[in-house]
C-alpha positions in Angstrom: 42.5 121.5 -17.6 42.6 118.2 -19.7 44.7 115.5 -18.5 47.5 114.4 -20.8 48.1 110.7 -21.0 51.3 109.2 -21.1 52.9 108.0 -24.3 52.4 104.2 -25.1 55.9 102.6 -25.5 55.8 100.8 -28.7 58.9 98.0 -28.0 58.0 95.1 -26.6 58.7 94.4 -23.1 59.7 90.8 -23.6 62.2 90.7 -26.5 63.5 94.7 -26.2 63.4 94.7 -30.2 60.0 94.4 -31.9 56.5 96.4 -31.7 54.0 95.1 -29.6 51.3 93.1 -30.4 48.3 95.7 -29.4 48.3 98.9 -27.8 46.7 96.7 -25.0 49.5 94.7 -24.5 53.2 95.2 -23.7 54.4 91.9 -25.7 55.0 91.6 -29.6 53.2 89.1 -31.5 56.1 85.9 -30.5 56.4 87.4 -26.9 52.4 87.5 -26.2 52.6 83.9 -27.0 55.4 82.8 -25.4 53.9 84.8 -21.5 50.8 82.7 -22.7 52.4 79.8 -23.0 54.7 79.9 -20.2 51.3 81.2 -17.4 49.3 78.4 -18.7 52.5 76.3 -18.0 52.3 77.4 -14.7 56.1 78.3 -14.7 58.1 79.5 -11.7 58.7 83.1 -11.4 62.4 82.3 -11.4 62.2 80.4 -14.7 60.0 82.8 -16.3 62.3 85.6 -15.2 65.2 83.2 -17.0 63.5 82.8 -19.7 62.5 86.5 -20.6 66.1 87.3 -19.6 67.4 84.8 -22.4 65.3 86.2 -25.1 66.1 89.7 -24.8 70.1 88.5 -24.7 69.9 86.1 -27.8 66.4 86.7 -29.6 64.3 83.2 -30.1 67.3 81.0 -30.4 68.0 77.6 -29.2 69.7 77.4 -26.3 72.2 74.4 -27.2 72.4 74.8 -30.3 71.7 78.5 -31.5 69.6 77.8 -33.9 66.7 80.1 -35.1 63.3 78.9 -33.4 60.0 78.2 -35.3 57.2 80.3 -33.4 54.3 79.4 -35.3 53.9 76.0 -37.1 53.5 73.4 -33.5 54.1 70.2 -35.9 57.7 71.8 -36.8 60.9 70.1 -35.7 61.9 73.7 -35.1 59.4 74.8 -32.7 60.1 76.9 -30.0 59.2 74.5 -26.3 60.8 74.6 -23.1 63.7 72.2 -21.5 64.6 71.7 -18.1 68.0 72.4 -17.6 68.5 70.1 -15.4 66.1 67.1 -15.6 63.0 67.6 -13.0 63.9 71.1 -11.7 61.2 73.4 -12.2 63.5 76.5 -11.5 65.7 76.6 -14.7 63.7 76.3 -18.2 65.5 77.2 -21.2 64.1 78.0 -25.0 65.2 75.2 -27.3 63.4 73.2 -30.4 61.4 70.4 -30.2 63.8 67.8 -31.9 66.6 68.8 -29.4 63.9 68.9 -26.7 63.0 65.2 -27.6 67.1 63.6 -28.1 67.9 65.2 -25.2 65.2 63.3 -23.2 65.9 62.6 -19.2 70.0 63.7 -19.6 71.7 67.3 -18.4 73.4 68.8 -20.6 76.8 67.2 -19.8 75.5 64.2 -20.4 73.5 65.1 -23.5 76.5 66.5 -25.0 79.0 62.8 -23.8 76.8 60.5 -26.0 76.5 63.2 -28.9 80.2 63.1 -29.2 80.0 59.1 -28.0 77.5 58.0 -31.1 79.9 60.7 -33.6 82.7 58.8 -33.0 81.0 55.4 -32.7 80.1 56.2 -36.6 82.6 58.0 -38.3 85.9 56.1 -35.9 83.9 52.8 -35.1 84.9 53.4 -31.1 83.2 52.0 -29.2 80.7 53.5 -26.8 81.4 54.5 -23.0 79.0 54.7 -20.8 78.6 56.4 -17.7 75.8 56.7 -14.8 73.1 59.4 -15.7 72.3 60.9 -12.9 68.6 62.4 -13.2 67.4 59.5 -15.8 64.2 58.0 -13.9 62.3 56.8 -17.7 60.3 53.5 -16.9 59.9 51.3 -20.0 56.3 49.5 -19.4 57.2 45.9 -19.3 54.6 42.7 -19.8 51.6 42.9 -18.5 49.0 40.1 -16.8 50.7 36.9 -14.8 54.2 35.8 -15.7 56.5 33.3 -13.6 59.4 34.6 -12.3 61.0 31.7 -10.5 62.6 29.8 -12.3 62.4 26.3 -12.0 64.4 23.4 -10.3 64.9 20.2 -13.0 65.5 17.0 -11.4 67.0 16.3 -14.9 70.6 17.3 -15.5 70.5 17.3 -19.2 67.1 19.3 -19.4 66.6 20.6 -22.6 68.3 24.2 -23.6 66.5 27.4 -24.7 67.0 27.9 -28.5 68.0 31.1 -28.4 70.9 31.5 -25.8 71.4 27.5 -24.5 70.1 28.6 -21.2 67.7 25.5 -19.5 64.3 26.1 -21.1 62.0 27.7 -18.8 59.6 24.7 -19.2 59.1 21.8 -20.4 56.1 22.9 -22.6 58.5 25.8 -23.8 61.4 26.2 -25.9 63.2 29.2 -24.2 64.6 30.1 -21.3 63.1 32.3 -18.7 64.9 35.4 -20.4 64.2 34.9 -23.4 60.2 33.8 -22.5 59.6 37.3 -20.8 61.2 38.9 -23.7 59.2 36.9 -27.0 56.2 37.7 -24.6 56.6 41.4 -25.3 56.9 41.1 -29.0 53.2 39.1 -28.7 52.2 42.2 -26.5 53.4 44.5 -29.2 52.1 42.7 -31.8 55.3 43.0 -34.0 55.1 41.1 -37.2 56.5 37.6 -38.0 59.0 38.8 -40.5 60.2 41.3 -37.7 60.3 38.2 -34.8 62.5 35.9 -37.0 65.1 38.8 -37.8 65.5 39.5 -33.7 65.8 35.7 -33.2 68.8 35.7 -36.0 70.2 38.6 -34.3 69.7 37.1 -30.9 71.3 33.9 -32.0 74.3 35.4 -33.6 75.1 38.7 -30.9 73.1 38.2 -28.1 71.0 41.0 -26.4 73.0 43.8 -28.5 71.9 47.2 -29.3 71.4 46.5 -33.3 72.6 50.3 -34.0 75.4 50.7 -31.7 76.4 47.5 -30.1 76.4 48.6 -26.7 75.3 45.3 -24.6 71.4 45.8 -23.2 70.3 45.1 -20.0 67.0 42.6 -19.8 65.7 43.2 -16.3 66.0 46.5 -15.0 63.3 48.4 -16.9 64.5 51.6 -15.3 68.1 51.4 -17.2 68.9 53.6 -19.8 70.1 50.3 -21.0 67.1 47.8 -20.9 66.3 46.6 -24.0 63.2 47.6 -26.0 61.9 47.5 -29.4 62.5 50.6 -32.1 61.2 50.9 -35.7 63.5 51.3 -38.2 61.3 53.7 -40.4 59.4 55.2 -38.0 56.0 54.5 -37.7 56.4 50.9 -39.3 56.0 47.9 -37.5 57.3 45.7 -40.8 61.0 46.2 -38.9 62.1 46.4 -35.8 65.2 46.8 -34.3 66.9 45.9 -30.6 68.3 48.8 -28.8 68.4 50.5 -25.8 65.9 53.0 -24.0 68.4 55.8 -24.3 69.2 55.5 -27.6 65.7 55.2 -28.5 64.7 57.9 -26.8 67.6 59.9 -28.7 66.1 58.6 -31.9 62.6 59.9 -31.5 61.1 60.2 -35.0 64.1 60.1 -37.1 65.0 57.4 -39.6 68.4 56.1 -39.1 69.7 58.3 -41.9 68.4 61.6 -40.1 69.5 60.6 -36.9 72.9 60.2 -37.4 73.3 63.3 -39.8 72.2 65.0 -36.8 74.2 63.3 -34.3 77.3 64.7 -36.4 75.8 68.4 -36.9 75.9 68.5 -33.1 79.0 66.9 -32.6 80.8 69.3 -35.0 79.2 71.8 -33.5 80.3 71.1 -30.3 83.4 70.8 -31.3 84.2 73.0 -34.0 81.5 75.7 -33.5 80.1 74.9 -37.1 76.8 76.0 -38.0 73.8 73.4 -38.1 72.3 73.2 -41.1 68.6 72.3 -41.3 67.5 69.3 -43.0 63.7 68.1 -44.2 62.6 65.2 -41.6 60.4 62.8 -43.1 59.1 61.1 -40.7 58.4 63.4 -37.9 54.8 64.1 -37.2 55.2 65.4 -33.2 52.5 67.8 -32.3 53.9 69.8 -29.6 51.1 70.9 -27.2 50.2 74.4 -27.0 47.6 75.9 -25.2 44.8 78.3 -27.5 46.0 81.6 -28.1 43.5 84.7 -28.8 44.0 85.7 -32.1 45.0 89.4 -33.2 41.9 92.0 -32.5 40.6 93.4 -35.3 
């Protein structure tokens, strides 16, 4: 008697709503991927049972944001790449897209979604910007490399002469700023930022201080672990003609963007968040982020 086979089920076992890819395989095309993907990522059974259990509830949407999810072009703002839910825990990985992925950097959601509404309000109501202690942030900004003094030292001269940026005593007598200021203009010779760029921080540095140039928020010099130590972004990025003060945070939350994208998108979010208003997509200029992805095997023939 000849043995009957079962019947191949053609949905996919991943998404519950498309064909599958083969009649080899119990994925469709975007669900073959994303198991690819998310084996060669090593994820936890846990998160990969999470993550399945997301995409069969909302399709390949972004978990913040709901927005559709590009599955095929990797250098696309929109691509589909995995966030921890909570920063550095293995065991919760949620779908979102790249750009999110990147302003959302080291901060829960709670805290992603405070400074969203935070820099909205900073722009369109001019308040000024609260911060709060992030729990999970552990970022460390390189700082100057090779042998710099840290001591600083004692002048048996009262009226030694002052730093001329901040009026501080000079760090020595062969230089003209303090010990601050010294470690700082040593970075911008380690970053090789142009001249033009050097003598607009020095105005701003004379005039505000060690100020975040975007938002204001006062920027911490020494703690190279703070959200708030001070580094160097590029206006436009990817030119070093301009650079701006600001914060590690907010540069983090920058990413790619001009200035012009970013805070478009900072109010998309917040009205979002507030309002439930659709996000609508807009052309980045700039970005140029290749999101890693492993090789796929292409569709048998």
């Amino acid at each position: 008697m000849k043995k009957v086979l079962p019947k191949h089920d053609n949905t996919c076992r991943g998404c519950g709503r498309r064909p599958v890819f083969s009649i080899h395989s119990d994925f469709c095309r975007d669900c073959s991927r994303l198991a690819f993907r998310m084996k060669a990522r090593r994820l936890m059974p846990e998160a990969e049972a999470g993550v399945w259990a997301y995409v069969r509830a909302n399709d390949y949407k972004c978990y913040y944001t709901k927005m559709p999810l590009e599955m095929d072009d990797t250098r696309s703002p929109w691509y589909c790449v995995f966030d921890h839910l909570i920063p550095l825990d293995p065991r919760n990985m949620v779908l979102t897209c790249a750009l999110i992925n990147e302003m959302k950097s080291a901060l829960s959601e709670k805290e992603f979604w405070y400074y969203v509404e935070q820099l909205a309000d900073y722009k369109t109501e001019h308040k000024k910007i609260k911060k709060i202690r992030l729990a999970y942030w552990r970022r460390h900004v390189p700082m100057a490399q090779g042998k710099f003094p840290t001591k600083k030292p004692r002048w048996p001269d009262p009226k030694a002469k002052k730093c001329d940026i901040c009026d501080r005593p000079v760090f020595s007598l062969q230089s003209k700023y303090c010990l601050r200021c010294s470690h700082f203009f040593h970075r911008t010779e380690l970053k090789r930022i142009s001249p033009q760029a050097k003598e607009e921080i020095r105005r701003h540095l004379r005039t505000k201080g060690f100020v975040c140039q975007y938002t204001g928020v006062p920027l911490d010099t020494e703690n190279d672990r703070s959200p708030w130590y001070c580094v160097f972004n590029c206006f436009v990025p990817g030119d070093n003609s301009r650079v701006l003060l600001t914060c590690a945070l907010f540069n983090e939350m920058k990413s790619d963007l001009s200035i012009k994208e970013f805070w478009y998108y900072i109010r998309q979010l917040a009205n979002y968040k507030r309002k439930h208003t659709r996000i609508r997509k807009k052309k980045l200029v700039y970005w140029y982020r290749l999101s890693s992805r492993p090789r796929f095997p292409q569709r048998p023939h």
